[in-house]
C-alpha positions in Angstrom: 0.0 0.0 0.0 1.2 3.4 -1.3 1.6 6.0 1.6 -1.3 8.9 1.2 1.6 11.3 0.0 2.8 9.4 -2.6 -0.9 8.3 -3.4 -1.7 12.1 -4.2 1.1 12.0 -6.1 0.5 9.3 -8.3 -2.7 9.9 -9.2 -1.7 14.0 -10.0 1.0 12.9 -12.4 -1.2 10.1 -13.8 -4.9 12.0 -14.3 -3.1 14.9 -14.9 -1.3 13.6 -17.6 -4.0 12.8 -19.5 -6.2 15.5 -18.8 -2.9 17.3 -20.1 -3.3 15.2 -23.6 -6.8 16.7 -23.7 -6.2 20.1 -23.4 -2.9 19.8 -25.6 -5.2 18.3 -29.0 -7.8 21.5 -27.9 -5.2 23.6 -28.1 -3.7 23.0 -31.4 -7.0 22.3 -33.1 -8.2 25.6 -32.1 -7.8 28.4 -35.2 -7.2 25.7 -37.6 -8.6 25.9 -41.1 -11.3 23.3 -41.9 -9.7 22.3 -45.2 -6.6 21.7 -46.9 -4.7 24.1 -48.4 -1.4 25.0 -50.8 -0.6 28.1 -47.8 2.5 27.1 -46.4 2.9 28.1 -42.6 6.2 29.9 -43.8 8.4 27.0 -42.5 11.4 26.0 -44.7 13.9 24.0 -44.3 15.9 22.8 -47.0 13.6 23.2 -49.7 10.5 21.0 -47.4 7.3 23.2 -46.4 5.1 23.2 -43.8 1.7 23.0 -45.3 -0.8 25.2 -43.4 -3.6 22.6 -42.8 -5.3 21.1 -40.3 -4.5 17.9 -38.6 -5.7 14.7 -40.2 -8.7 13.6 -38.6 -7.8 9.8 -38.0 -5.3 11.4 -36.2 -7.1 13.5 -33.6 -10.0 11.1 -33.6 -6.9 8.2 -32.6 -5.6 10.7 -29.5 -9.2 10.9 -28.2 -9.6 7.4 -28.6 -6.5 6.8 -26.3 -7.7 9.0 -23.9 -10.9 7.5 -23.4 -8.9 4.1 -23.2 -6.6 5.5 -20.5 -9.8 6.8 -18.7 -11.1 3.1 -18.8 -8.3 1.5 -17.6 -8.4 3.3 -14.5 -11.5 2.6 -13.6 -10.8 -1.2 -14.4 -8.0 -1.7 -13.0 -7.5 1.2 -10.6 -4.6 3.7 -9.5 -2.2 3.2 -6.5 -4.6 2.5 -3.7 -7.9 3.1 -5.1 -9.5 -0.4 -6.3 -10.7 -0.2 -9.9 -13.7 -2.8 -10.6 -12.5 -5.4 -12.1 -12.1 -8.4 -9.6 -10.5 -11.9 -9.3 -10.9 -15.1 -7.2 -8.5 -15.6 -4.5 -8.7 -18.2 -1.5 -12.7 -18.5 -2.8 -13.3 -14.9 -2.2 -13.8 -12.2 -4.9 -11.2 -9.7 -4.6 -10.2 -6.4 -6.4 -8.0 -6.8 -9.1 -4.0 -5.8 -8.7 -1.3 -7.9 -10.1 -0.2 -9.4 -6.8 -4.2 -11.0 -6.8 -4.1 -12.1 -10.5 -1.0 -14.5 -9.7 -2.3 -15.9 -6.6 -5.7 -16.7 -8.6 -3.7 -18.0 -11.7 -1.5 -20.2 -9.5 -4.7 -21.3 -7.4 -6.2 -22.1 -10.4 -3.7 -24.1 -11.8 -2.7 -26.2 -8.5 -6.8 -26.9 -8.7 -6.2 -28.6 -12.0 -3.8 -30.4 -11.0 -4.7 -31.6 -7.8 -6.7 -34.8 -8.7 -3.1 -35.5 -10.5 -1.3 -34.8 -7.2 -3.4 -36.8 -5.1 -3.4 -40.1 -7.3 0.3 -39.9 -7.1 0.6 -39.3 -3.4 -1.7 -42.7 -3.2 1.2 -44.7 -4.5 4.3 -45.8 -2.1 7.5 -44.1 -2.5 9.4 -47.1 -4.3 6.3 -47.2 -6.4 6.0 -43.8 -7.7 9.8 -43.8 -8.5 9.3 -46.1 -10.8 6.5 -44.4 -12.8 8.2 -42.4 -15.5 5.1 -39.6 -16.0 5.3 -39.3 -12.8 9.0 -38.5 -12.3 8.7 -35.8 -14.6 7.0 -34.0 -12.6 8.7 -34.0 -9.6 11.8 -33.6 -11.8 10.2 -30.6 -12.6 9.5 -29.9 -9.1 12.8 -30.5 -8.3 14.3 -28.3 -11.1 12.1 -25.4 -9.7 13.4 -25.5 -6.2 16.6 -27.6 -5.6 18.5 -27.0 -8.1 20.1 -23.2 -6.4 21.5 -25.5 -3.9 21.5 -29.3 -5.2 22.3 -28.9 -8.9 20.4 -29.5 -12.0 21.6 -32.7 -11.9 21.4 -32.8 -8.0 25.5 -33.9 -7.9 25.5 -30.9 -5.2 28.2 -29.0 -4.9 30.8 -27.8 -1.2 28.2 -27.4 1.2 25.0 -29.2 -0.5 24.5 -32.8 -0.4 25.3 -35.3 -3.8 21.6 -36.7 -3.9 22.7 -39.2 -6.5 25.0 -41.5 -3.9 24.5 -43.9 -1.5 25.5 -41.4 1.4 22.8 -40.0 3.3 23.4 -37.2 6.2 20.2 -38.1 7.9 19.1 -41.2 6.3 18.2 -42.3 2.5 14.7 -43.9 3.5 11.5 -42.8 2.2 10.2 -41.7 5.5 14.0 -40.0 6.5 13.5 -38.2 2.9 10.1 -36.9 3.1 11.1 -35.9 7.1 14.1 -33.6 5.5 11.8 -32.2 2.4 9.5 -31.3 4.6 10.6 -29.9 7.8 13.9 -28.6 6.9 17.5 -29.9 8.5 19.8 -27.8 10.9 23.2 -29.1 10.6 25.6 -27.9 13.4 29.5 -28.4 14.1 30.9 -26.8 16.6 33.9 -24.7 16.1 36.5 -26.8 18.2 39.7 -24.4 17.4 39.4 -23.0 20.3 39.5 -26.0 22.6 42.4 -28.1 20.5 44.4 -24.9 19.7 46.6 -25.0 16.9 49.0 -28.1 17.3 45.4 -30.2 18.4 43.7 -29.0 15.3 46.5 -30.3 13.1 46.4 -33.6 15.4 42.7 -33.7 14.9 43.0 -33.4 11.5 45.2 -36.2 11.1 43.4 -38.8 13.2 39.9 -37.7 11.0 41.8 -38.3 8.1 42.9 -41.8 8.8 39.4 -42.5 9.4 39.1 -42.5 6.0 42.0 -44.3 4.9 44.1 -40.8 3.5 47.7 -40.4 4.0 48.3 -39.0 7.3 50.8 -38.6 10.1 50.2 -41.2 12.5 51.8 -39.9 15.5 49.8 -37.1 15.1 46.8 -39.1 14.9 47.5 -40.9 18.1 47.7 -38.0 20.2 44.6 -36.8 19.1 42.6 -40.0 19.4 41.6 -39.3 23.1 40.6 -36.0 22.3 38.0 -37.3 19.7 36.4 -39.9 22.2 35.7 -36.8 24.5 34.9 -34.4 21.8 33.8 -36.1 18.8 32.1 -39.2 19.5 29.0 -38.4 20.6 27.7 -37.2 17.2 30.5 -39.4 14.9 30.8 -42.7 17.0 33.4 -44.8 18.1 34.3 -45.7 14.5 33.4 -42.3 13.0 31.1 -43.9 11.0 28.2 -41.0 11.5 24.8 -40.9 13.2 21.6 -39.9 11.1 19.5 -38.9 13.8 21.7 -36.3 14.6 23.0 -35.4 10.7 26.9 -36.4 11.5 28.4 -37.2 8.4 30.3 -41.1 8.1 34.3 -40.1 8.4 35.7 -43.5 7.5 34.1 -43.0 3.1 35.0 -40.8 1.0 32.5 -38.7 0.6 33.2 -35.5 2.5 30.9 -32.1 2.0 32.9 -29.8 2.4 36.0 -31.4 1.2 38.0 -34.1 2.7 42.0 -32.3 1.8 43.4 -31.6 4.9 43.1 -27.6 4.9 39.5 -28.3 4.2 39.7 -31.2 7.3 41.6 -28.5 9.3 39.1 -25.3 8.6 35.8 -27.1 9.9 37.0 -28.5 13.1 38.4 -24.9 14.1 35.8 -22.9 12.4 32.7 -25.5 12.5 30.3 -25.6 10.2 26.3 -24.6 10.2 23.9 -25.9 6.7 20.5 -25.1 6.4 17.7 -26.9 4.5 14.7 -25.0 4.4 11.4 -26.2 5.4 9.3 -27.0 2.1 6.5 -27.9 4.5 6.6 -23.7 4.8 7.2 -22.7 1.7 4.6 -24.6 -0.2 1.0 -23.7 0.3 -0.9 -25.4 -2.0 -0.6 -29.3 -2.6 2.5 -29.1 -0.2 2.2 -33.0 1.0 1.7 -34.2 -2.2 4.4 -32.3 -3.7 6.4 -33.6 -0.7 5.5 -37.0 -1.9 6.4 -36.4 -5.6 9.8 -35.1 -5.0 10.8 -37.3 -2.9 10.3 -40.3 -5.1 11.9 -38.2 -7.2 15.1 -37.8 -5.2 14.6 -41.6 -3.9 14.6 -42.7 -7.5 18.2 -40.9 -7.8 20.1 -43.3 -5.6 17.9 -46.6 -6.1 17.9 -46.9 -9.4 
């Protein structure tokens, strides 16, 4: 909504604009001779005249006509705050018309249409839908519309977002664990231990992580530091460091690593720590939201069962 200042002046520059138009084709039709005419008005300019004759009256009849039509439009559509009275259906209601209005309706209109579609898939199982191929276009399409700023187009991922194609789940590749994620979002969380290790513990740490996984390492280093991740680092990565899913902790001892596995990339996240976020779709979708829940996530299941 437009402030009552900047109302005023919106609908001054706009009405008078075209009240402006008005009195401008008055103005220069007034005096004019009714017929044409060889008089020149005395305008020359390299040998072309200015013909002393009124203007053609297509033309003025044309300027009036947009006039009339600029007239309408405000009254159809409105100006600024005032409603015009044209209206649309949002929500079930009839509203007045504004831009904001005409997408909602549009969209609502469209996820009506589509809804029977939405529900017959969201009566199939998971494994089932993944296999139907209609039916993982559209939550490829579903996918390509909102995953793909963080996941990829061909959800590979990239530092910091999750390969969706693998084997290697965060918090768990089941159907359930993948609808849970889609829809209520995940919180990821590592604390920053720099602090605590210091700068010769962080190197250590490093090292011991990175034999986890089977990469060269120093291995003294790595012993002194294997105390330090039963007290500090197994609660979320286990005894092994093989992960936890109910908590999001990644499996140390593969070689998939999300933010990198190189040891400055090993050494930044255990001083620094790292936060991710997945947003909620649950909140962002308002219309269909379980069943596109259900669509996409056969979708993403069907990535790493194929």
């Amino acid at each position: 909504m437009l402030e009552t200042f900047w109302q005023y002046w919106v609908a001054i520059i706009v009405i008078g604009s075209i009240i402006g138009c008005g009195v401008l084709i008055q103005y220069t039709s007034r005096g004019q001779r009714k017929d044409e005419t060889d008089q020149t008005t005395g305008h020359d300019y390299d040998g072309i005249q200015e013909l002393d004759n009124p203007l053609p009256r297509w033309w003025v009849m044309m300027f009036w006509a947009t006039i009339v039509f600029g007239l309408g439009y405000l009254v159809v559509y409105g100006l600024g705050n005032w409603k015009g009275v044209l209206t649309v259906e949002v929500d079930g209601e009839q509203v007045a018309w504004s831009s904001a209005n005409q997408w909602k309706a549009e969209v609502q209109a469209f996820e009506k249409d589509v809804a029977p579609l939405f529900n017959k898939y969201a009566a199939m199982p998971i494994p089932e839908l993944a296999k139907d191929a209609e039916a993982m276009e559209t939550g490829k399409r579903l996918f390509m519309s909102n995953c793909t700023i963080c996941h990829q187009t061909d959800a590979t991922g990239t530092k910091g977002f999750p390969n969706l194609t693998d084997s290697d789940w965060l918090y768990g590749g089941s159907p359930e664990q993948i609808v849970q994620t889609i829809k209520h979002g995940r919180q990821g969380a590592m604390p920053a231990w720099g602090p605590v290790l210091g700068e010769e513990g962080t190197a250590n740490m490093t090292a011991y992580v990175r034999g986890l996984a089977g990469l060269k390492h120093d291995a003294a280093a790595a012993e002194k530091a294997a105390p330090q991740y039963q007290q500090l680092c197994m609660a979320c990565h286990g005894v092994n460091g093989e992960g936890n899913v109910f908590v999001g902790a990644p499996n140390l001892t593969d070689d998939v690593w999300l933010y990198g596995g190189s040891s400055k990339d090993i050494t930044f996240t255990i001083k620094n720590g790292r936060n991710g976020k997945m947003p909620a779709f649950g909140e962002i979708w308002d219309t269909n939201t379980d069943q596109k829940i259900h669509i996409v996530s056969a979708y993403i299941y069907s990535l790493s069962n194929k």
